[in-house]
PyMOL CGO cylinders between C-alpha atoms (Angstrom):
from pymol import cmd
from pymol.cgo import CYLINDER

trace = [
    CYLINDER, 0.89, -8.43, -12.43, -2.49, -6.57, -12.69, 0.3, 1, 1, 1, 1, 1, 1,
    CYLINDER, -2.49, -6.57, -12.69, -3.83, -9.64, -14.51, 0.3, 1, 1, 1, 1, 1, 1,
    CYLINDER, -3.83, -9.64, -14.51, -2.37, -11.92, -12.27, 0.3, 1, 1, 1, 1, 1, 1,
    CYLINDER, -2.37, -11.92, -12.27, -4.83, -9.81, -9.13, 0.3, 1, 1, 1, 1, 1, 1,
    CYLINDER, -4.83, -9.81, -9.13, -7.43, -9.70, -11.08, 0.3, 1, 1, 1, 1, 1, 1,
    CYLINDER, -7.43, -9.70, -11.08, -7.72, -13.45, -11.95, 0.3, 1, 1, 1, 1, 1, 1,
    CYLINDER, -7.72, -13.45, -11.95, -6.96, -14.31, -8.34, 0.3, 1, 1, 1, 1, 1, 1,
    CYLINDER, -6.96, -14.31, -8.34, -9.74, -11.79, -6.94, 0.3, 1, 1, 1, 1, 1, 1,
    CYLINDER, -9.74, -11.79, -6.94, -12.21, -13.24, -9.38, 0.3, 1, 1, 1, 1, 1, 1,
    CYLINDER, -12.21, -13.24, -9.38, -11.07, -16.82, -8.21, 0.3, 1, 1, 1, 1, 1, 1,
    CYLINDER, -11.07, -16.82, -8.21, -12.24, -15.90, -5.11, 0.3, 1, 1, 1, 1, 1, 1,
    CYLINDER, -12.24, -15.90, -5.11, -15.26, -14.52, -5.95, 0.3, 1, 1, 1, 1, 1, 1,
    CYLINDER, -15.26, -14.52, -5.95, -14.48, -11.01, -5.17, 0.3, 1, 1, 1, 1, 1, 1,
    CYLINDER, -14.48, -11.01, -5.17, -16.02, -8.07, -7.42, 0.3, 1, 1, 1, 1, 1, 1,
    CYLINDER, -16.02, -8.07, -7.42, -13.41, -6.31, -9.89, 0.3, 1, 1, 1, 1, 1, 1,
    CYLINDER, -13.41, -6.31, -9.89, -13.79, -2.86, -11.40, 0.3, 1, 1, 1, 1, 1, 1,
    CYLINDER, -13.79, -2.86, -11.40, -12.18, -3.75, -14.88, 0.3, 1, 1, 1, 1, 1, 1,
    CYLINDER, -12.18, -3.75, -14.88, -11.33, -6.61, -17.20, 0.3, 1, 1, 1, 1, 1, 1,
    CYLINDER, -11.33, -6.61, -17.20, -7.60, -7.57, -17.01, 0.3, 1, 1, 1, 1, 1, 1,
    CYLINDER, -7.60, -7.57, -17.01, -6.15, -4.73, -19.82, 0.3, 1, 1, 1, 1, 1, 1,
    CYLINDER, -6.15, -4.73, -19.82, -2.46, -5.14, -21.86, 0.3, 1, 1, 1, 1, 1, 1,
    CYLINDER, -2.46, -5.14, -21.86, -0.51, -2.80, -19.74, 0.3, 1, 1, 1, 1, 1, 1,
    CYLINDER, -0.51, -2.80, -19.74, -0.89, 0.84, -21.45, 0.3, 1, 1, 1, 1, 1, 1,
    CYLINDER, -0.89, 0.84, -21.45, 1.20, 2.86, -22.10, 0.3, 1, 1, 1, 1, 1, 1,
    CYLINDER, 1.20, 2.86, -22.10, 1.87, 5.25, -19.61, 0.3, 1, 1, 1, 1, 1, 1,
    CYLINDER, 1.87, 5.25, -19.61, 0.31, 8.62, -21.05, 0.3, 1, 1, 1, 1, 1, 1,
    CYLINDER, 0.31, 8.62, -21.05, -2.55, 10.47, -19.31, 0.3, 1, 1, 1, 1, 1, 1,
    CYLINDER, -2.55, 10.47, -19.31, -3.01, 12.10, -22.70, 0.3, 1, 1, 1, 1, 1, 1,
    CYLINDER, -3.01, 12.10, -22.70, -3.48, 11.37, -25.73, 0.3, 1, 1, 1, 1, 1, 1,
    CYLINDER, -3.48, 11.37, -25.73, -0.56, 11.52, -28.67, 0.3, 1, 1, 1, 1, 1, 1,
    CYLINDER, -0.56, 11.52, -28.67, -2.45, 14.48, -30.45, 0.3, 1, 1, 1, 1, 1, 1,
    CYLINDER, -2.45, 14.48, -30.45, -2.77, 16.43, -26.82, 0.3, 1, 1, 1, 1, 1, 1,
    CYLINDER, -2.77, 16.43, -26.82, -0.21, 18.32, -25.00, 0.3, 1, 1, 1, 1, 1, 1,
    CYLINDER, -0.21, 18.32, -25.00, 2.51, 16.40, -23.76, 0.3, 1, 1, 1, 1, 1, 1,
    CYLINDER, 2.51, 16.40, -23.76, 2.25, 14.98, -19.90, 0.3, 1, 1, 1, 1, 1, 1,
    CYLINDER, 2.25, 14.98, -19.90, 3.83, 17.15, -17.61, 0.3, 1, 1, 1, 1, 1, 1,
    CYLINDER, 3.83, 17.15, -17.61, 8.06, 16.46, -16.67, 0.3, 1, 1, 1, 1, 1, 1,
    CYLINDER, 8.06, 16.46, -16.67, 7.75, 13.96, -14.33, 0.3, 1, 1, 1, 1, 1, 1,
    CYLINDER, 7.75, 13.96, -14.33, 10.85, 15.05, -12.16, 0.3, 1, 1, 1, 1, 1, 1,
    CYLINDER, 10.85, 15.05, -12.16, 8.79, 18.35, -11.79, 0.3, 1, 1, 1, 1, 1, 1,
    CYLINDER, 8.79, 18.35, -11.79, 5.76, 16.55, -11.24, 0.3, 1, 1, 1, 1, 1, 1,
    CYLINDER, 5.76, 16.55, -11.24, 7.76, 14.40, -8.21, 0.3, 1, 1, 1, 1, 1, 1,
    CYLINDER, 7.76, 14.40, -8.21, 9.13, 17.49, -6.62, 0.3, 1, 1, 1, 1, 1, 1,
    CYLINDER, 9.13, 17.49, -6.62, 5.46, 19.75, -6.75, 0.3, 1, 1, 1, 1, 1, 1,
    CYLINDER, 5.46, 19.75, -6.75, 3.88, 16.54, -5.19, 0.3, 1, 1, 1, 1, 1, 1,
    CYLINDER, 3.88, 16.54, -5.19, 6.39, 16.18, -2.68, 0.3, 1, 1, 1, 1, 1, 1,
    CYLINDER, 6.39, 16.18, -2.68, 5.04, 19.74, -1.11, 0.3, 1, 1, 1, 1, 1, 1,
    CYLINDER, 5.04, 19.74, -1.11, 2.26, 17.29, 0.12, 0.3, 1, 1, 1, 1, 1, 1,
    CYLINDER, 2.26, 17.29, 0.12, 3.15, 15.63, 3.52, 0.3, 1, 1, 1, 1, 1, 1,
    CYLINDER, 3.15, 15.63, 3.52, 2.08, 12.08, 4.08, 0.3, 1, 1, 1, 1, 1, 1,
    CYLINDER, 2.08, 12.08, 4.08, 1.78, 9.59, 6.97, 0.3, 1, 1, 1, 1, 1, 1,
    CYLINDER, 1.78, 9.59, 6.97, 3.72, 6.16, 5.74, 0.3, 1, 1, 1, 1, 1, 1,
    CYLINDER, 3.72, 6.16, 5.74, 2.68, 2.79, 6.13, 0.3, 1, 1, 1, 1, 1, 1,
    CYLINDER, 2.68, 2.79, 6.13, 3.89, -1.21, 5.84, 0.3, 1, 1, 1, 1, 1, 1,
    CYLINDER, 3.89, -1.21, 5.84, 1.44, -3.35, 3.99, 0.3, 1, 1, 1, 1, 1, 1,
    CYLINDER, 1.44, -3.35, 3.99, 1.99, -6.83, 4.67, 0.3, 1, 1, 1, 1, 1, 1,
    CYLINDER, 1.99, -6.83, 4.67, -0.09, -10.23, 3.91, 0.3, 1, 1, 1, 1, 1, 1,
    CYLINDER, -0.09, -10.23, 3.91, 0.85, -13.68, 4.87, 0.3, 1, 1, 1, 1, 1, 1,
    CYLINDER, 0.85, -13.68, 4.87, 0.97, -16.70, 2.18, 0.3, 1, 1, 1, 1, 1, 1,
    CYLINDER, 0.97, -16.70, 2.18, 2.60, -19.91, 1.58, 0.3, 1, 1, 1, 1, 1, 1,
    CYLINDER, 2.60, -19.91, 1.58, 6.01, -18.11, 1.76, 0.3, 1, 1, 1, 1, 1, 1,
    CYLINDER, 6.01, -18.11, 1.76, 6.05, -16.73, 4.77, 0.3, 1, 1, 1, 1, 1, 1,
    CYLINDER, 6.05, -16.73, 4.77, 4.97, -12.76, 5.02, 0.3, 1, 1, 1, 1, 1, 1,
    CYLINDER, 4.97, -12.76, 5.02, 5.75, -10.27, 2.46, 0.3, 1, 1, 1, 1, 1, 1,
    CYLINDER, 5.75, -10.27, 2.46, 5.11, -6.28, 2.45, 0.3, 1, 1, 1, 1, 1, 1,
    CYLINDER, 5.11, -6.28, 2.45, 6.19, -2.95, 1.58, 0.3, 1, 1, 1, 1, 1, 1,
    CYLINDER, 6.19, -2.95, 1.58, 6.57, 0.50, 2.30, 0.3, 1, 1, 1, 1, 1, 1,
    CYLINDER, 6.57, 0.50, 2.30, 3.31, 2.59, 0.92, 0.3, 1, 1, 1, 1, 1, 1,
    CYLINDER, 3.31, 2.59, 0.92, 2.73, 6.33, 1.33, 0.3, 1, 1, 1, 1, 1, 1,
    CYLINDER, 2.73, 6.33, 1.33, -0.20, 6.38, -0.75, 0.3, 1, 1, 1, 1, 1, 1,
    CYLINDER, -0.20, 6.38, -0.75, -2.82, 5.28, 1.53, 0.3, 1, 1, 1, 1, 1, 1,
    CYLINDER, -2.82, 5.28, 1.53, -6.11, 6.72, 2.54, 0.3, 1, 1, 1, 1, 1, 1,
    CYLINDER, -6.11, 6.72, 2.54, -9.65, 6.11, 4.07, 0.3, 1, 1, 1, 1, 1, 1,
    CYLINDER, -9.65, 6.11, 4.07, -12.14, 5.76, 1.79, 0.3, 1, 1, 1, 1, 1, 1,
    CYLINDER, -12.14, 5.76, 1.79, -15.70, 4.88, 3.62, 0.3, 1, 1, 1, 1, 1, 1,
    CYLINDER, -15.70, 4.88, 3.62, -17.37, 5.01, 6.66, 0.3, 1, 1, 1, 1, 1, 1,
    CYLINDER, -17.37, 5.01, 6.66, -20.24, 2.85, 5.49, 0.3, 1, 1, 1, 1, 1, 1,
    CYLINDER, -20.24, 2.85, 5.49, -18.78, 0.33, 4.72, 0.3, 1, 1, 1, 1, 1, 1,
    CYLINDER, -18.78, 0.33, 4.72, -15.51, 0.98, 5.86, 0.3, 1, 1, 1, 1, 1, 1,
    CYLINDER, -15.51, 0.98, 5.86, -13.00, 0.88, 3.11, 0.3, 1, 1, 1, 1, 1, 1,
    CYLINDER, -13.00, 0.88, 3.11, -9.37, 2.22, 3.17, 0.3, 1, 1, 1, 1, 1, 1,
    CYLINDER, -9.37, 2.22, 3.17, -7.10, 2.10, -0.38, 0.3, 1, 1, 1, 1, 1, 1,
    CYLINDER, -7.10, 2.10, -0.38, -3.86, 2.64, -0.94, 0.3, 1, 1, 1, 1, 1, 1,
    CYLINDER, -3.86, 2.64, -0.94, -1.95, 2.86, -4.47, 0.3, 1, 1, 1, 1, 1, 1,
    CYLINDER, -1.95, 2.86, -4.47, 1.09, 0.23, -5.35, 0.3, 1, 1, 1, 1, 1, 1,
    CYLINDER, 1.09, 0.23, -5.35, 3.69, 0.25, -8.93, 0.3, 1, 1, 1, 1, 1, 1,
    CYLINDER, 3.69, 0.25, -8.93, 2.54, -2.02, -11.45, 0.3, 1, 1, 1, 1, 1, 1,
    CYLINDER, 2.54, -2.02, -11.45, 6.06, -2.87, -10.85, 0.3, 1, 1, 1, 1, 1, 1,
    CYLINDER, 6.06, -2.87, -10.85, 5.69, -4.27, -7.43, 0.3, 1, 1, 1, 1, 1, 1,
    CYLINDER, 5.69, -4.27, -7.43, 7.16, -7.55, -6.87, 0.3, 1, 1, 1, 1, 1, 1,
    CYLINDER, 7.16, -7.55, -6.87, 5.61, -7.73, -3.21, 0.3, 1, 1, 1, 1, 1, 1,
    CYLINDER, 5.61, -7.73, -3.21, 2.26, -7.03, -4.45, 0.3, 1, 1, 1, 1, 1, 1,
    CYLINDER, 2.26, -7.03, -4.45, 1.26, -10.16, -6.66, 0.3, 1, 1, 1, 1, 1, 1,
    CYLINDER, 1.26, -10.16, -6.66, 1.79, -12.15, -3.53, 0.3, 1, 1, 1, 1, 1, 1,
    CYLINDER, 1.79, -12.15, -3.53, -0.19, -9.68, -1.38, 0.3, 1, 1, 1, 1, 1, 1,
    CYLINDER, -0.19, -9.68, -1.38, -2.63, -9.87, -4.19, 0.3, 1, 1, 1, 1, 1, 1,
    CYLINDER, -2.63, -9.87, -4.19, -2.72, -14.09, -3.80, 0.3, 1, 1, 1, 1, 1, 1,
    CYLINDER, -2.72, -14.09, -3.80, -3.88, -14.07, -0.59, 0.3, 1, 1, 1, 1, 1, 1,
    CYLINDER, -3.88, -14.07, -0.59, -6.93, -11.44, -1.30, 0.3, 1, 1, 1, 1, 1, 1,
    CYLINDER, -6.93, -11.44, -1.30, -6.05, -9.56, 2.50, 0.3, 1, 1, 1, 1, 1, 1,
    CYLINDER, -6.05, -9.56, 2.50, -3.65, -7.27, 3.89, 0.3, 1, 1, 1, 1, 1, 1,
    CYLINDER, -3.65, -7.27, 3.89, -2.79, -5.17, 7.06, 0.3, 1, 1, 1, 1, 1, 1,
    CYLINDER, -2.79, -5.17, 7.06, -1.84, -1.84, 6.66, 0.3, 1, 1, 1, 1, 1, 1,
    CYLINDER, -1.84, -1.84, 6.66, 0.75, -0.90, 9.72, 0.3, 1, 1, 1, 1, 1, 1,
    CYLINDER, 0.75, -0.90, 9.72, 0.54, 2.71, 10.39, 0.3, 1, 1, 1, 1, 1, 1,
    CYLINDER, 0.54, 2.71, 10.39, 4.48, 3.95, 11.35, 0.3, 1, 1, 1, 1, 1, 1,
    CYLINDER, 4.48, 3.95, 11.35, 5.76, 6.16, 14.10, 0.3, 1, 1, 1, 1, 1, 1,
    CYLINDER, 5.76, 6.16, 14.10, 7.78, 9.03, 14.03, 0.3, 1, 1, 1, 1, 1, 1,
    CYLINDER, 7.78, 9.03, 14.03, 11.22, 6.39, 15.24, 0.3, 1, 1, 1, 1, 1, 1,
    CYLINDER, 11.22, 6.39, 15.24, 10.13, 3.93, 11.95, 0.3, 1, 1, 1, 1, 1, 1,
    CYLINDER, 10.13, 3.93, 11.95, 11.95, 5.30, 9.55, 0.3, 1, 1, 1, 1, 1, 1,
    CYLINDER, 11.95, 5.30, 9.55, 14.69, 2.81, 9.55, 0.3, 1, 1, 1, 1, 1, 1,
    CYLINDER, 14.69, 2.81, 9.55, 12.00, 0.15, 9.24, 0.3, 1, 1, 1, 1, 1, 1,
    CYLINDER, 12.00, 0.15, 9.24, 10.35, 2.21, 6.14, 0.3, 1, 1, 1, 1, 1, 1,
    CYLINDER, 10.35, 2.21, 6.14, 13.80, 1.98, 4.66, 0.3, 1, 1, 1, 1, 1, 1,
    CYLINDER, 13.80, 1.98, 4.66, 13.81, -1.97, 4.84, 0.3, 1, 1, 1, 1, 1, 1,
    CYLINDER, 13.81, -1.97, 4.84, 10.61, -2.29, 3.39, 0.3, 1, 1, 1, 1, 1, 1,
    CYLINDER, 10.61, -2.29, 3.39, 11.15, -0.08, 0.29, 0.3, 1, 1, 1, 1, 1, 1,
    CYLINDER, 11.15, -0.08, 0.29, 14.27, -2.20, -0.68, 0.3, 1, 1, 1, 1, 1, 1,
    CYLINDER, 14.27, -2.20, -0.68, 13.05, -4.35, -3.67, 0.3, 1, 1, 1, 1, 1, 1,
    CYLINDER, 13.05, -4.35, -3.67, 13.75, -7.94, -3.65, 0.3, 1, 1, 1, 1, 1, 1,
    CYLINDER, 13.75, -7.94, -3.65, 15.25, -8.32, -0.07, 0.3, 1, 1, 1, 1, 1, 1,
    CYLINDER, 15.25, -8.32, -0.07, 14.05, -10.46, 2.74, 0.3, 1, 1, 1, 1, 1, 1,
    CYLINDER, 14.05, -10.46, 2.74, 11.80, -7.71, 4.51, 0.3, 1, 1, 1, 1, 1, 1,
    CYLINDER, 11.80, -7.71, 4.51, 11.27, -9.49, 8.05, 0.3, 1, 1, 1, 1, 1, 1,
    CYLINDER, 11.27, -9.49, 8.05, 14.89, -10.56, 8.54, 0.3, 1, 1, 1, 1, 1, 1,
    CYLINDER, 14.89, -10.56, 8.54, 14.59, -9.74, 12.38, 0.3, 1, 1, 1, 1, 1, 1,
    CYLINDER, 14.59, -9.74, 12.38, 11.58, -8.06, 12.38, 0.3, 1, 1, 1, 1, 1, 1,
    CYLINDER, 11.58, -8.06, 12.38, 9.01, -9.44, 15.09, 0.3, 1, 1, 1, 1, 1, 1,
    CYLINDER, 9.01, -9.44, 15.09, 5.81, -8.98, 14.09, 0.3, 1, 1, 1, 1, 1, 1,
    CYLINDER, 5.81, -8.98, 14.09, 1.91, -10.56, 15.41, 0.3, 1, 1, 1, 1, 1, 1,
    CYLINDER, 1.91, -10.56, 15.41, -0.95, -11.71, 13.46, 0.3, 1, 1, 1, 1, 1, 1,
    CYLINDER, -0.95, -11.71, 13.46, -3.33, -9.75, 12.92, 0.3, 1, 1, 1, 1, 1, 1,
    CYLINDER, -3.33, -9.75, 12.92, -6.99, -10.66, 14.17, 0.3, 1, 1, 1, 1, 1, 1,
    CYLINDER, -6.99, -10.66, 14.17, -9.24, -11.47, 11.01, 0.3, 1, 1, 1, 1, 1, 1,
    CYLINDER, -9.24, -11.47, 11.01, -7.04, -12.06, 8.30, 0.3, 1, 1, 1, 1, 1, 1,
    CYLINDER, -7.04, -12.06, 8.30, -3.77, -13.34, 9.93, 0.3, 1, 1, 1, 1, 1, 1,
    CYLINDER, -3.77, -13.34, 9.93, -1.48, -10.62, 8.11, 0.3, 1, 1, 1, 1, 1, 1,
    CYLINDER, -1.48, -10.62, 8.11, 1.33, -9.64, 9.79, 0.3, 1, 1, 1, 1, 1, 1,
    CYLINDER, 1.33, -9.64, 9.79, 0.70, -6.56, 12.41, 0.3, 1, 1, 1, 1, 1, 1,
    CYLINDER, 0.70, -6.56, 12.41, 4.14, -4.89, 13.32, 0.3, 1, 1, 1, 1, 1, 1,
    CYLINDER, 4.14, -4.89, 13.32, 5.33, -3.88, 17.24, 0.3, 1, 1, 1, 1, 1, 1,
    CYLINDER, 5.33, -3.88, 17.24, 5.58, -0.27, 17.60, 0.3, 1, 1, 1, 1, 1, 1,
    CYLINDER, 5.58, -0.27, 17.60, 3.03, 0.63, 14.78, 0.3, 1, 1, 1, 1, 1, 1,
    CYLINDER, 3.03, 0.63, 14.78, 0.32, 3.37, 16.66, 0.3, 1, 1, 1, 1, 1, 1,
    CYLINDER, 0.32, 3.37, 16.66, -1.96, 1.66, 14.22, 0.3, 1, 1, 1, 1, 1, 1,
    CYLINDER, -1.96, 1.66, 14.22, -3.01, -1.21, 12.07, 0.3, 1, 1, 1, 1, 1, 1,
    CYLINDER, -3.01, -1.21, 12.07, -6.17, -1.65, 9.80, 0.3, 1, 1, 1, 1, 1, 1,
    CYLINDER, -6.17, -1.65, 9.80, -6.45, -5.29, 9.01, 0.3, 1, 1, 1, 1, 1, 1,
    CYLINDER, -6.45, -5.29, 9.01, -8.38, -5.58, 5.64, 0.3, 1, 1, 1, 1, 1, 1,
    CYLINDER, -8.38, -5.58, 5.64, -9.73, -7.86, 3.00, 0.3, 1, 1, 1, 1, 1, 1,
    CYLINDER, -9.73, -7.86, 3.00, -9.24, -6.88, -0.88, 0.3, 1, 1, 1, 1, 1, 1,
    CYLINDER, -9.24, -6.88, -0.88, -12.77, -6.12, -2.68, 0.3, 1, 1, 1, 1, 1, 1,
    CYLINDER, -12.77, -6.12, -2.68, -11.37, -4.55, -6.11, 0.3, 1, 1, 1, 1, 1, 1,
    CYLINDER, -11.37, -4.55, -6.11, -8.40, -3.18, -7.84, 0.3, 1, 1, 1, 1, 1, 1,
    CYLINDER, -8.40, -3.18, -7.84, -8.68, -0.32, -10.22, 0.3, 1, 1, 1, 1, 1, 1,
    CYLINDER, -8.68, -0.32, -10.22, -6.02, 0.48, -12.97, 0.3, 1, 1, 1, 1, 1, 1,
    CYLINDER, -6.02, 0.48, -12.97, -4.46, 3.75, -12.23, 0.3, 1, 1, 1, 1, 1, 1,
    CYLINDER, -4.46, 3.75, -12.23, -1.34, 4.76, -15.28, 0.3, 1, 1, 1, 1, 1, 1,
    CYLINDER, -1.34, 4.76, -15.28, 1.47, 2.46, -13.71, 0.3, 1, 1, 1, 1, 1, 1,
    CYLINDER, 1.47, 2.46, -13.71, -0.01, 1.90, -10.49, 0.3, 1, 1, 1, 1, 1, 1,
    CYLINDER, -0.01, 1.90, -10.49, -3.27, -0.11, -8.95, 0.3, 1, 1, 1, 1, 1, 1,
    CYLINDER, -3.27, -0.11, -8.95, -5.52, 1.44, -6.89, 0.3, 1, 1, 1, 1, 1, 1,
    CYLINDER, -5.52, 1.44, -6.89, -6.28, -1.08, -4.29, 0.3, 1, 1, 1, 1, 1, 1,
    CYLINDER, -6.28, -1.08, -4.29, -9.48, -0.77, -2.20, 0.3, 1, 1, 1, 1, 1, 1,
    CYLINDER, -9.48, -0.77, -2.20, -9.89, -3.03, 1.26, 0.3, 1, 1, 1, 1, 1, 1,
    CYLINDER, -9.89, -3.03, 1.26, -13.01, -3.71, 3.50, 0.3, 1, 1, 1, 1, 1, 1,
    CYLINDER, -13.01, -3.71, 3.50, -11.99, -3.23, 7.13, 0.3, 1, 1, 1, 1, 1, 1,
    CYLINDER, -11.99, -3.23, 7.13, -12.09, -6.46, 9.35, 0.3, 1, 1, 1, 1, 1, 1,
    CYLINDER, -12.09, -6.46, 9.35, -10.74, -4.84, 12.25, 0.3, 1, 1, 1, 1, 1, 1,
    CYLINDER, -10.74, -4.84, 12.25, -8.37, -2.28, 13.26, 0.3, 1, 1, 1, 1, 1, 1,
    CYLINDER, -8.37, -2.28, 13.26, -6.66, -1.01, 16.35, 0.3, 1, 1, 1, 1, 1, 1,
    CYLINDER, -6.66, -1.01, 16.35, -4.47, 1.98, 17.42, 0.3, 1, 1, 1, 1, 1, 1,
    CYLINDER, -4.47, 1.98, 17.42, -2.16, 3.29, 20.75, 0.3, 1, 1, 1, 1, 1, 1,
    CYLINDER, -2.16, 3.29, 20.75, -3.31, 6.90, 21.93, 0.3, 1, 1, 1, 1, 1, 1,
    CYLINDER, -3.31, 6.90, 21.93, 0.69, 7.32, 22.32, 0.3, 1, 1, 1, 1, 1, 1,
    CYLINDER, 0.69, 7.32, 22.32, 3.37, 8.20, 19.83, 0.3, 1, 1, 1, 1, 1, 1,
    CYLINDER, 3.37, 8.20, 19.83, 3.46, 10.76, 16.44, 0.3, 1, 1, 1, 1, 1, 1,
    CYLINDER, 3.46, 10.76, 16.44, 3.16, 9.77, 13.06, 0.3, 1, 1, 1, 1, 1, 1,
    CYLINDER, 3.16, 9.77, 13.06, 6.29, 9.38, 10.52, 0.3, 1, 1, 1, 1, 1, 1,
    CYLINDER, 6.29, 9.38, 10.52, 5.58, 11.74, 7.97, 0.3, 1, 1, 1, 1, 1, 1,
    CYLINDER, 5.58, 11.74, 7.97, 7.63, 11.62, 4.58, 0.3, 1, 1, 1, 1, 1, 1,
    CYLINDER, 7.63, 11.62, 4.58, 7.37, 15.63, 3.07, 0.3, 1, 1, 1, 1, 1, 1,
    CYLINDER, 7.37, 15.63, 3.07, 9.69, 16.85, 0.11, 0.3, 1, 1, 1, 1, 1, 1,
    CYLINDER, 9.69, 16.85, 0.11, 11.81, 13.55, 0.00, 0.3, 1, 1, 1, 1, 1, 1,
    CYLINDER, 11.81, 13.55, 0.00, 12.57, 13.21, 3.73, 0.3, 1, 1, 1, 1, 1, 1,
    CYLINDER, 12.57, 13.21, 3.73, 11.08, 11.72, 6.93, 0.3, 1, 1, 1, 1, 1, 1,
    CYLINDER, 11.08, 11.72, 6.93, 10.16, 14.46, 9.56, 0.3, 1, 1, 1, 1, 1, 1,
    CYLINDER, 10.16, 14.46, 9.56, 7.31, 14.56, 12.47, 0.3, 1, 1, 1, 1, 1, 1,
    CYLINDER, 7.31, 14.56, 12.47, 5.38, 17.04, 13.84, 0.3, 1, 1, 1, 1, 1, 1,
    CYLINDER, 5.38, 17.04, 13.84, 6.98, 19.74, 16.24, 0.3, 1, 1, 1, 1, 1, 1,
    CYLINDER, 6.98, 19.74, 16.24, 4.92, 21.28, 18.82, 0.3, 1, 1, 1, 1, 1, 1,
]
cmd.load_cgo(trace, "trace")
């Protein structure tokens, strides 16, 4: 799948960081080093780490696609770049990855039931969900979202078994109402004043 993003984002004419790679395996050391660290422990340290959750969603030939993405972050001011980090394994991503754009739908704190639909592999995502176009690239923006960052792709760095995906913003908006859903320790919680 990283292949397949690469070859499309050259296609296109956009920049990529690295020449399409067989997948590795998935060590961050090597055999003669210490052995990588448990990764059930590594899951439940990182989970101490709160995060805001997101939708990303694109539009192609099928309809829309997305999926539920905690790992997303600004990047730049100048220019202003967001990424955000998405399995190898992805199924949603390759045809995210076609169309070169994406929209990244900030959720609220009463979106967890929608985060839940979108992190279900293989289903159809948008049964009953409205959702708008977004401004510049046309990816779908989703009611109820306090934000939205509508973005093209300019690279996609290998990261173990995920892709490090990096956007140029095209426009953006946000509400001034509503708190964040935050995912912390393996649950959804918001902030309490």
């Amino acid at each position: 799948m990283a292949a397949t993003a690469v070859r499309h984002l050259r296609a296109a004419g956009s920049p990529t960081a690295v020449e399409p790679l067989p997948r590795p395996a998935l060590r961050a050391v090597r055999e003669d080093e210490r052995p990588p660290v448990d990764p059930a422990e590594f899951r439940r340290v990182l989970g101490h780490f709160a995060s805001g959750v997101t939708i990303v969603t694109a539009l192609d030939a099928e309809g829309p696609a997305g999926f539920a993405c905690q790992s997303f972050a600004s990047l730049s001011l100048d220019p202003p770049l967001v990424a955000f980090m998405v399995a190898r394994t992805s199924t949603t991503w390759p045809r995210i990855a076609a169309t070169g754009t994406f929209c990244v739908n900030v959720l609220g704190a009463d979106q967890g039931g929608l985060c839940r639909s979108f992190a279900v592999s293989g289903a159809d995502k948008f049964a009953g969900v409205d959702w708008l176009p977004s401004p510049s690239t046309g990816s779908p923006r989703l009611p109820g979202a306090p934000a939205w960052i509508d973005c093209a792709i300019t690279t996609v760095h290998t990261g173990g078994d995920h892709l490090i995906v990096v956007g140029r913003v095209e426009s953006l908006g946000a509400t001034e109402e509503g708190d964040p859903l935050l995912f912390h320790r393996g649950r959804f919680g918001r902030f309490s004043g």
